[in-house]
C-alpha positions in Angstrom: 108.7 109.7 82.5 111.2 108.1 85.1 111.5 109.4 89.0 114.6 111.4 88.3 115.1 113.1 90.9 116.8 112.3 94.9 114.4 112.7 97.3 114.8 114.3 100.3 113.8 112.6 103.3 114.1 113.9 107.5 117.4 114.5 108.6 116.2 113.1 111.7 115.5 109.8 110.4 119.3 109.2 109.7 122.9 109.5 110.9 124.0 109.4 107.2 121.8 109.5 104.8 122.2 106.5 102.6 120.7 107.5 99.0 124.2 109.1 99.2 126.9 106.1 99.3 126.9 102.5 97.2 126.9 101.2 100.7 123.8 103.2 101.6 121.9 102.1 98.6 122.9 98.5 99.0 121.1 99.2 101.8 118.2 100.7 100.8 118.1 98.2 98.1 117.9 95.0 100.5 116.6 96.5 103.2 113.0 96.7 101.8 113.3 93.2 100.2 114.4 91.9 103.3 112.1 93.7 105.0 109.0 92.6 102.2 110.1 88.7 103.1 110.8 88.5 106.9 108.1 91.4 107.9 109.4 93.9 110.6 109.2 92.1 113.6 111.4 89.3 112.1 114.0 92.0 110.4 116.9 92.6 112.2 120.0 94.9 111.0 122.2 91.6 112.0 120.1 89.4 109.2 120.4 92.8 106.7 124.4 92.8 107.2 124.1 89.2 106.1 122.2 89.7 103.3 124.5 92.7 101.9 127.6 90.8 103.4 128.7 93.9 105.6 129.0 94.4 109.4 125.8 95.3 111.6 128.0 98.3 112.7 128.1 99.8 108.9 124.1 99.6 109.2 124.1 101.9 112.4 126.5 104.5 110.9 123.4 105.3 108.8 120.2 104.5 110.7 119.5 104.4 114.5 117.5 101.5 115.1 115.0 99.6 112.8 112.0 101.8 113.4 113.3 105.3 111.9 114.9 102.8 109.3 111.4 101.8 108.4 109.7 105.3 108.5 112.3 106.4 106.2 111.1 104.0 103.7 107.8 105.1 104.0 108.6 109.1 103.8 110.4 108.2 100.7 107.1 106.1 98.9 104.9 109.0 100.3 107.7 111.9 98.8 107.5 110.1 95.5 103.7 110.1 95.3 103.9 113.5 96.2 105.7 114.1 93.1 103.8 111.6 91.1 100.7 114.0 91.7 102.6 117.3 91.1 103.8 115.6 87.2 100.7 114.2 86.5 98.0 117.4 87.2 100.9 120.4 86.6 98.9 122.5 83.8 95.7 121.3 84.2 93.2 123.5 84.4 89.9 121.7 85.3 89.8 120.2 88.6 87.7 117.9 87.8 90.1 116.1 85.9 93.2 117.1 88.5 91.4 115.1 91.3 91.2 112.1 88.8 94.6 112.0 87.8 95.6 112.8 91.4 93.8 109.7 92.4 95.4 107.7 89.9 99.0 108.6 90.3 98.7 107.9 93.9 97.4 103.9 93.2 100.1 104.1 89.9 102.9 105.0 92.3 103.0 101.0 93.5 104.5 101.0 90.1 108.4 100.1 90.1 110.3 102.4 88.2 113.8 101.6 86.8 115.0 105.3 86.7 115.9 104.7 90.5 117.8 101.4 90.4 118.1 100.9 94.5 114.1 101.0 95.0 112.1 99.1 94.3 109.0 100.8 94.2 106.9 97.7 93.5 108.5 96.0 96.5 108.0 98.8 98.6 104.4 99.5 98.5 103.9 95.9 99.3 106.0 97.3 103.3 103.4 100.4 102.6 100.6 98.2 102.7 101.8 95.7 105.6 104.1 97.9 108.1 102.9 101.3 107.0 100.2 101.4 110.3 103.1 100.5 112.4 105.2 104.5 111.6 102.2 106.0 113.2 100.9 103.3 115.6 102.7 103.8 118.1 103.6 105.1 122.2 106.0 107.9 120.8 103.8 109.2 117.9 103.2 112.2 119.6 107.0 113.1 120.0 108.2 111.6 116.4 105.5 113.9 115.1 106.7 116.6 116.8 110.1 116.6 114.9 108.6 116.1 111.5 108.7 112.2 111.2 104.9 112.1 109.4 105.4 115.4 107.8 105.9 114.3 104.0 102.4 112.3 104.9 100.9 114.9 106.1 102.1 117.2 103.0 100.6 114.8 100.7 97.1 114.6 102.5 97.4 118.6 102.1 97.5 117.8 98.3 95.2 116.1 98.4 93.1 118.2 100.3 94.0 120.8 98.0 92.6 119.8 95.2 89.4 118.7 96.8 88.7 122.1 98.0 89.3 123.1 94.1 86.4 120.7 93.2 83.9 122.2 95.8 84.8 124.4 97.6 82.0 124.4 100.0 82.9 120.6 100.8 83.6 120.8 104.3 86.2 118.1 105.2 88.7 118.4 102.5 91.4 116.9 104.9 89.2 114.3 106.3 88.6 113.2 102.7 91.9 113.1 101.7 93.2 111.7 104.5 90.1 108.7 104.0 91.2 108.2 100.6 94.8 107.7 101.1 94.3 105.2 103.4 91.2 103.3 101.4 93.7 102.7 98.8 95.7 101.0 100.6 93.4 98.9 102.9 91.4 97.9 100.3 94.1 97.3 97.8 95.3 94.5 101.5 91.8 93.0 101.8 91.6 92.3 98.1 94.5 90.6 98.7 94.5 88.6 102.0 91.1 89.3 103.5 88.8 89.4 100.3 85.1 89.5 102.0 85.9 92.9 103.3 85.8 94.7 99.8 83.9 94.1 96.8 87.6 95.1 95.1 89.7 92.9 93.2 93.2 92.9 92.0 93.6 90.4 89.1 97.3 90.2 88.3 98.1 93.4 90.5 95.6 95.2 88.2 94.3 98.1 90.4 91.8 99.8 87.8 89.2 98.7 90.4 90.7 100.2 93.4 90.9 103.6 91.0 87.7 103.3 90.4 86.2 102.9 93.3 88.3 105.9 95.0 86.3 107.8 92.2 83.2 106.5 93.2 83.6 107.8 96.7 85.3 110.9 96.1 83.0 112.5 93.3 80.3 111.0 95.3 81.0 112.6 98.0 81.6 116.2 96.5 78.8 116.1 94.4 76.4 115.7 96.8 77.3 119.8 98.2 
């Protein structure tokens, strides 16, 4: 089933928020690829005018500098996870099997997904994987958090967290594990890629079963140990 559905993303984060203008979505759209091919430090909303053959001052009638650009990227990934989760474990009953499809959804969510035509999901994940430290990592982390920048994140973790505390409910760091496991799948899914003698994990093709598997491994582990 496609991603139907706009996703709502900080008001904060914009000045206009582009998902609702061609212009905005042209964007979006090359924004992340440019973004993918340069890496952040090397992007530049001069370069991204280029691409999209617009003025750098369009770019700023929509986003404030490059930094809440980038965060809005990554609440919309982390949004569309969310929802990812919410479609694949609605009605079932054991949660046993919602933690499993919970941890699948959120490695299948790297997917792209044609329903939304100005994101590419595929594309993105790869900025998850790279810039996604660099939302958080940072001197005003405190104050960004403070006005909901991490918020979608942090709703997912609660998910997660969730349904962990379904499993066992005498687990005592639901949050901690959720949290860990959100961010496993995404370093180890980077080493297997570029730094390959820090995981036993590979990635054949982009094939993530592994990566699925081992979150299994370490979650059920984990909670069946209680």
């Amino acid at each position: 089933m496609g991603f139907k559905i706009q996703i709502q993303v900080n008001e904060q984060l914009y000045l206009r928020d582009p998902q609702d203008s061609k212009l905005g979505r042209n964007i979006l759209q090359h924004g992340i690829c440019l973004i993918e091919e340069l890496g952040l430090e090397e992007f530049t909303f001069k370069k991204l005018a280029h691409r999209i053959e617009s003025t750098e001052a369009s770019i700023y009638r929509y986003f404030e500098n490059k930094h809440k650009f980038l965060v809005y990227l990554l609440c919309w990934y982390w949004e569309r996870v969310r929802y990812q989760i919410t479609l694949a474990t609605t009605n079932i009953e054991t949660p046993e099997q919602k933690l499993r499809l919970a941890l699948s959804a959120i490695v299948d969510s790297s997917k792209a997904d044609p329903a939304v035509e100005y994101i590419n999901e595929h594309i993105l994940f790869r900025i998850v994987l790279t810039e996604g430290p660099k939302t958080y990592h940072t001197k005003a982390v405190d104050e960004e958090n403070k006005k909901g920048f991490f918020a979608v994140y942090k709703a997912l973790a609660a998910d997660l967290a969730a349904i962990i505390g379904e499993v066992n409910p005498a687990f005592e760091y639901p949050k901690a594990l959720a949290s860990t496991l959100l961010e496993m799948a995404n370093f180890h899914i980077y080493a297997a890629q570029h730094l390959p003698s820090l995981t036993e994990v590979r990635t054949p093709a982009d094939d993530l079963t592994e990566v699925k598997n081992m979150l299994t491994f370490f979650a059920f582990g984990l909670l069946d140990r209680e």
